[in-house]
Backbone atoms as SQL, in Angstrom:
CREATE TABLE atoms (id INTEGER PRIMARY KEY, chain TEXT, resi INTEGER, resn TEXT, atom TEXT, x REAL, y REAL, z REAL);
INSERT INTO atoms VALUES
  (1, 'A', 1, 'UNK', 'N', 35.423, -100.072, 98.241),
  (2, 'A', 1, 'UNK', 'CA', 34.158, -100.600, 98.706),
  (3, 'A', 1, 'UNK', 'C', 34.133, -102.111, 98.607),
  (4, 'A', 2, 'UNK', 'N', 35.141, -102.554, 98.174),
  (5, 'A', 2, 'UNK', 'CA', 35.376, -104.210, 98.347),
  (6, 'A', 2, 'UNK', 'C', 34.810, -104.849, 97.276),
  (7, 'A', 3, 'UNK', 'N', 34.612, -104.368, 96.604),
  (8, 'A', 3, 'UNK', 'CA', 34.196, -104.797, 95.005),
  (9, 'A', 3, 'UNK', 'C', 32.756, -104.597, 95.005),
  (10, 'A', 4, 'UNK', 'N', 32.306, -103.948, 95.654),
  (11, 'A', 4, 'UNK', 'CA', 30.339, -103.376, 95.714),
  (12, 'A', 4, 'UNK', 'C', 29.990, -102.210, 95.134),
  (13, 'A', 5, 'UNK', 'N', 31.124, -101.518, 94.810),
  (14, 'A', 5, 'UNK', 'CA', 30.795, -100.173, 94.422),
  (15, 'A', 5, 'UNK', 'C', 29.701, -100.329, 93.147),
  (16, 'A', 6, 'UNK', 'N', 29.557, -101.213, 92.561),
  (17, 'A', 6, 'UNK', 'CA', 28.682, -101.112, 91.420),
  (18, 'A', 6, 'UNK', 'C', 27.478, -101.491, 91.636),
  (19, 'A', 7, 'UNK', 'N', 26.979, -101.909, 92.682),
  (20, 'A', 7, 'UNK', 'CA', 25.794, -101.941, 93.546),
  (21, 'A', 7, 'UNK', 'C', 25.269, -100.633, 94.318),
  (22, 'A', 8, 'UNK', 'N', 26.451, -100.128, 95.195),
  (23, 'A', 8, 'UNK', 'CA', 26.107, -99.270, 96.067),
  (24, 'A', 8, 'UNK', 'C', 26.113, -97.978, 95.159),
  (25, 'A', 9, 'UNK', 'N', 26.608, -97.593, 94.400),
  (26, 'A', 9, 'UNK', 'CA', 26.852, -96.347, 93.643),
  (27, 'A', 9, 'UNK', 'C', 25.194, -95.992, 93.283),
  (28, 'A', 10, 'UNK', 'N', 24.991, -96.961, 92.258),
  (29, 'A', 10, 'UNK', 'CA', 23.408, -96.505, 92.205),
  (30, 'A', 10, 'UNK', 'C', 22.212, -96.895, 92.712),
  (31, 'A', 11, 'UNK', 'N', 22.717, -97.402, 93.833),
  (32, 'A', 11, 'UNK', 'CA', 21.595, -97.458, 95.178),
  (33, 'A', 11, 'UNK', 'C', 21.363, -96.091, 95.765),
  (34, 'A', 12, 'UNK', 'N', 22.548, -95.582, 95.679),
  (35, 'A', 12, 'UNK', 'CA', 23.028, -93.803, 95.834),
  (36, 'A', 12, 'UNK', 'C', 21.781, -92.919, 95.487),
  (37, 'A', 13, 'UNK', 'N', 22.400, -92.988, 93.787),
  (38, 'A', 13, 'UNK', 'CA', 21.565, -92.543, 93.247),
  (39, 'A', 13, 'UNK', 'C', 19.792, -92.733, 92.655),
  (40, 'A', 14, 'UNK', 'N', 19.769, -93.725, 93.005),
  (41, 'A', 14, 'UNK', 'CA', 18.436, -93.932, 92.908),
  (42, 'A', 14, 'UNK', 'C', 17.563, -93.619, 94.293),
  (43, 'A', 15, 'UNK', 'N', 18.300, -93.434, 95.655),
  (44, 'A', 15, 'UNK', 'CA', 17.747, -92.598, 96.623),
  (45, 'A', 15, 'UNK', 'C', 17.878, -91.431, 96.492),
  (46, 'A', 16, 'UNK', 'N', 18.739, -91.085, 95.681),
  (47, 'A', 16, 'UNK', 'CA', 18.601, -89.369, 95.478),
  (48, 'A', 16, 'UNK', 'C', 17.678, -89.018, 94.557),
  (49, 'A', 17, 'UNK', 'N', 17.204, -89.525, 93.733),
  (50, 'A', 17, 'UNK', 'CA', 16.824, -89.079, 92.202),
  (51, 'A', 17, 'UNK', 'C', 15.294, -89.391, 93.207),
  (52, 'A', 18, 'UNK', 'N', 14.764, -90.891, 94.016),
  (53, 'A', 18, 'UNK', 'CA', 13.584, -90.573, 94.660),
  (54, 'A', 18, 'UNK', 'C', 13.195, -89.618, 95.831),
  (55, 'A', 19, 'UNK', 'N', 14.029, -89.130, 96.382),
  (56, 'A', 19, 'UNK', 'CA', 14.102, -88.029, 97.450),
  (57, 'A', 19, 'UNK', 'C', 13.834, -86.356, 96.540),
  (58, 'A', 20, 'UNK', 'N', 14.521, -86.323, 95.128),
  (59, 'A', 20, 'UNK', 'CA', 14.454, -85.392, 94.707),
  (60, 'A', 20, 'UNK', 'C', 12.879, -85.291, 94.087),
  (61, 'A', 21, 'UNK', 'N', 12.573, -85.895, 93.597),
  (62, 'A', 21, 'UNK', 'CA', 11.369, -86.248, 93.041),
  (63, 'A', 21, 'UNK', 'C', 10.413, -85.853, 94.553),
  (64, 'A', 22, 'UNK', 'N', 9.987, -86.499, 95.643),
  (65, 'A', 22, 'UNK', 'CA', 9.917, -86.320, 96.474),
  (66, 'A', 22, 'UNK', 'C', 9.898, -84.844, 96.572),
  (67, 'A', 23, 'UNK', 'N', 10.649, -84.038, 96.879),
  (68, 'A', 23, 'UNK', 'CA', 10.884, -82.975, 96.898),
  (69, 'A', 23, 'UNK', 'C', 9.945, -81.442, 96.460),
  (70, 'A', 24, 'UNK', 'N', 10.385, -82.309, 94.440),
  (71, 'A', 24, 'UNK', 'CA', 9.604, -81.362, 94.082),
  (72, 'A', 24, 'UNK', 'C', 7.717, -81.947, 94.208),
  (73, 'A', 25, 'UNK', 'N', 7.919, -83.146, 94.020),
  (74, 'A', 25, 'UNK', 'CA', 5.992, -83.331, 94.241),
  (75, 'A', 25, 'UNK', 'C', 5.589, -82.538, 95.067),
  (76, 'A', 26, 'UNK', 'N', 6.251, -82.304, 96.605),
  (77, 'A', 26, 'UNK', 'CA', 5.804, -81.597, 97.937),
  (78, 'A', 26, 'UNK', 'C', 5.912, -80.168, 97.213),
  (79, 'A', 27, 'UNK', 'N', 6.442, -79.645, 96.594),
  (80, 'A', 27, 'UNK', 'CA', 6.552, -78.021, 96.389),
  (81, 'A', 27, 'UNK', 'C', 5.245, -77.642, 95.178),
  (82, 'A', 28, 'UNK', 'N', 5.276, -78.932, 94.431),
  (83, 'A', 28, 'UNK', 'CA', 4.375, -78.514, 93.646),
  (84, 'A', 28, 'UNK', 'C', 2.679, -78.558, 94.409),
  (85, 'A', 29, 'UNK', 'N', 2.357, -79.539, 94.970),
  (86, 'A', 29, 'UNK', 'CA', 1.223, -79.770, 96.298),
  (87, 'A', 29, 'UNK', 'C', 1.336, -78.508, 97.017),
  (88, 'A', 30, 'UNK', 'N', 2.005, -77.708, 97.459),
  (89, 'A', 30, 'UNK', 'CA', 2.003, -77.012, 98.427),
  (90, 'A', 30, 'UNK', 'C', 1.670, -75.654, 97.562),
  (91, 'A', 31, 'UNK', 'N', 1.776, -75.732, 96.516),
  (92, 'A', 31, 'UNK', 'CA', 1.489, -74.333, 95.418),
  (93, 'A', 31, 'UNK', 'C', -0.113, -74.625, 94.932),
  (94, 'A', 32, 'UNK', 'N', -0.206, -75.797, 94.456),
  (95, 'A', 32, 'UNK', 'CA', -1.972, -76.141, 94.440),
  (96, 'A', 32, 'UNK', 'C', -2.846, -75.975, 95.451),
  (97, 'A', 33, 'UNK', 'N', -2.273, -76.014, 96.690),
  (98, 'A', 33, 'UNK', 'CA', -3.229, -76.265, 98.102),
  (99, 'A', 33, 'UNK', 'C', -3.001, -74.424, 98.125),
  (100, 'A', 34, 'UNK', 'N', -2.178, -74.090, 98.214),
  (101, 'A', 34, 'UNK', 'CA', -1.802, -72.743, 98.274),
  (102, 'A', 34, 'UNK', 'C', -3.164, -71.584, 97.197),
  (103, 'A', 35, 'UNK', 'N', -3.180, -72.216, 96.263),
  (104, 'A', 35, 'UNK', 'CA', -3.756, -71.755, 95.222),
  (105, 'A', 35, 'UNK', 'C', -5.304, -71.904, 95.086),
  (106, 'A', 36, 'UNK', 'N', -5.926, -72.952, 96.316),
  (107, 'A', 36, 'UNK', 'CA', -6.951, -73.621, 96.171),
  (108, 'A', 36, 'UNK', 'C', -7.360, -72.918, 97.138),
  (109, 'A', 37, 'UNK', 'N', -6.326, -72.560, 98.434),
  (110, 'A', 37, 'UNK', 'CA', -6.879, -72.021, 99.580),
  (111, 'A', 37, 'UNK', 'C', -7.216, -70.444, 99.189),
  (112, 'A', 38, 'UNK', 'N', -6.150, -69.554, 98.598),
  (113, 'A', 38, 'UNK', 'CA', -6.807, -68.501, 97.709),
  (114, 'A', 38, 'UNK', 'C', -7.856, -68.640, 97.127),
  (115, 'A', 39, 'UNK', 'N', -8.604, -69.359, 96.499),
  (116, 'A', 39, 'UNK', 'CA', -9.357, -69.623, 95.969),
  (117, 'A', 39, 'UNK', 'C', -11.022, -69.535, 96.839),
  (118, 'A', 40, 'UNK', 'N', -10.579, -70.608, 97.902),
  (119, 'A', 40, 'UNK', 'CA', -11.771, -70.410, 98.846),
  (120, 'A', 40, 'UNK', 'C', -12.003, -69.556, 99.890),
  (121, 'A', 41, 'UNK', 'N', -10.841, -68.365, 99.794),
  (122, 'A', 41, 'UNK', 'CA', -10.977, -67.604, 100.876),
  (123, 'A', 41, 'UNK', 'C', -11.737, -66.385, 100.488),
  (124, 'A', 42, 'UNK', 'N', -11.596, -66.335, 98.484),
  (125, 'A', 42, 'UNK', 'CA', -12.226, -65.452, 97.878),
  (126, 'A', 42, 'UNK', 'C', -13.552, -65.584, 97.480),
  (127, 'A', 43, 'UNK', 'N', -13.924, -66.821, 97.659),
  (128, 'A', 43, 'UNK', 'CA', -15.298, -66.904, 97.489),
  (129, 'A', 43, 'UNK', 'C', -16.008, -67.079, 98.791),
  (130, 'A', 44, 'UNK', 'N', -15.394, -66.984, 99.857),
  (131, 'A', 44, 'UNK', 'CA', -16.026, -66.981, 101.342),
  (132, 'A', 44, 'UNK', 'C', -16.339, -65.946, 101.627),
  (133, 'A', 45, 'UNK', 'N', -15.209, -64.750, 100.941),
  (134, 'A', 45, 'UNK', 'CA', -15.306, -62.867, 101.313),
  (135, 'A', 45, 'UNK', 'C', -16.601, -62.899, 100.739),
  (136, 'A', 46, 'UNK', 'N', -17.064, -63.334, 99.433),
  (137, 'A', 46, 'UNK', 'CA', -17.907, -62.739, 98.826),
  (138, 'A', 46, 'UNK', 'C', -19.315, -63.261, 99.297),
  (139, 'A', 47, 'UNK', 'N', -19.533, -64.354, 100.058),
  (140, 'A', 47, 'UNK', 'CA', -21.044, -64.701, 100.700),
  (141, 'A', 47, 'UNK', 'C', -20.791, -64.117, 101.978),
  (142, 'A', 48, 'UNK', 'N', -20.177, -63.410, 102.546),
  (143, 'A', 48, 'UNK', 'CA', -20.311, -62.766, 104.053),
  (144, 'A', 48, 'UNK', 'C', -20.752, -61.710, 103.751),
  (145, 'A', 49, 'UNK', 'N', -20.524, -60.862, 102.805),
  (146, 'A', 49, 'UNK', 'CA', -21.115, -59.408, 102.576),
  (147, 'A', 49, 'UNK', 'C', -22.180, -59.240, 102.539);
């Protein structure tokens, strides 16, 4: 790498480690919204009756 490797190596990894992060934030959001939407679909059943 022409003597950069010690630059580029954890430029690497510090886009991976924020992509991973990334990652899980979206999975964990998508289990709360998930969980929230259960939430309001069960209290919607119960004022239609």
């Amino acid at each position: 790498m022409g003597g950069y490797a010690a630059f580029v190596w954890p430029a690497y990894g510090a886009s991976a480690l924020a992509l991973g992060g990334l990652a899980v934030a979206l999975v964990r959001r998508r289990a709360a919204a998930k969980k929230r939407l259960a939430a309001l679909e069960r209290g919607r059943g119960k004022s239609e009756t």
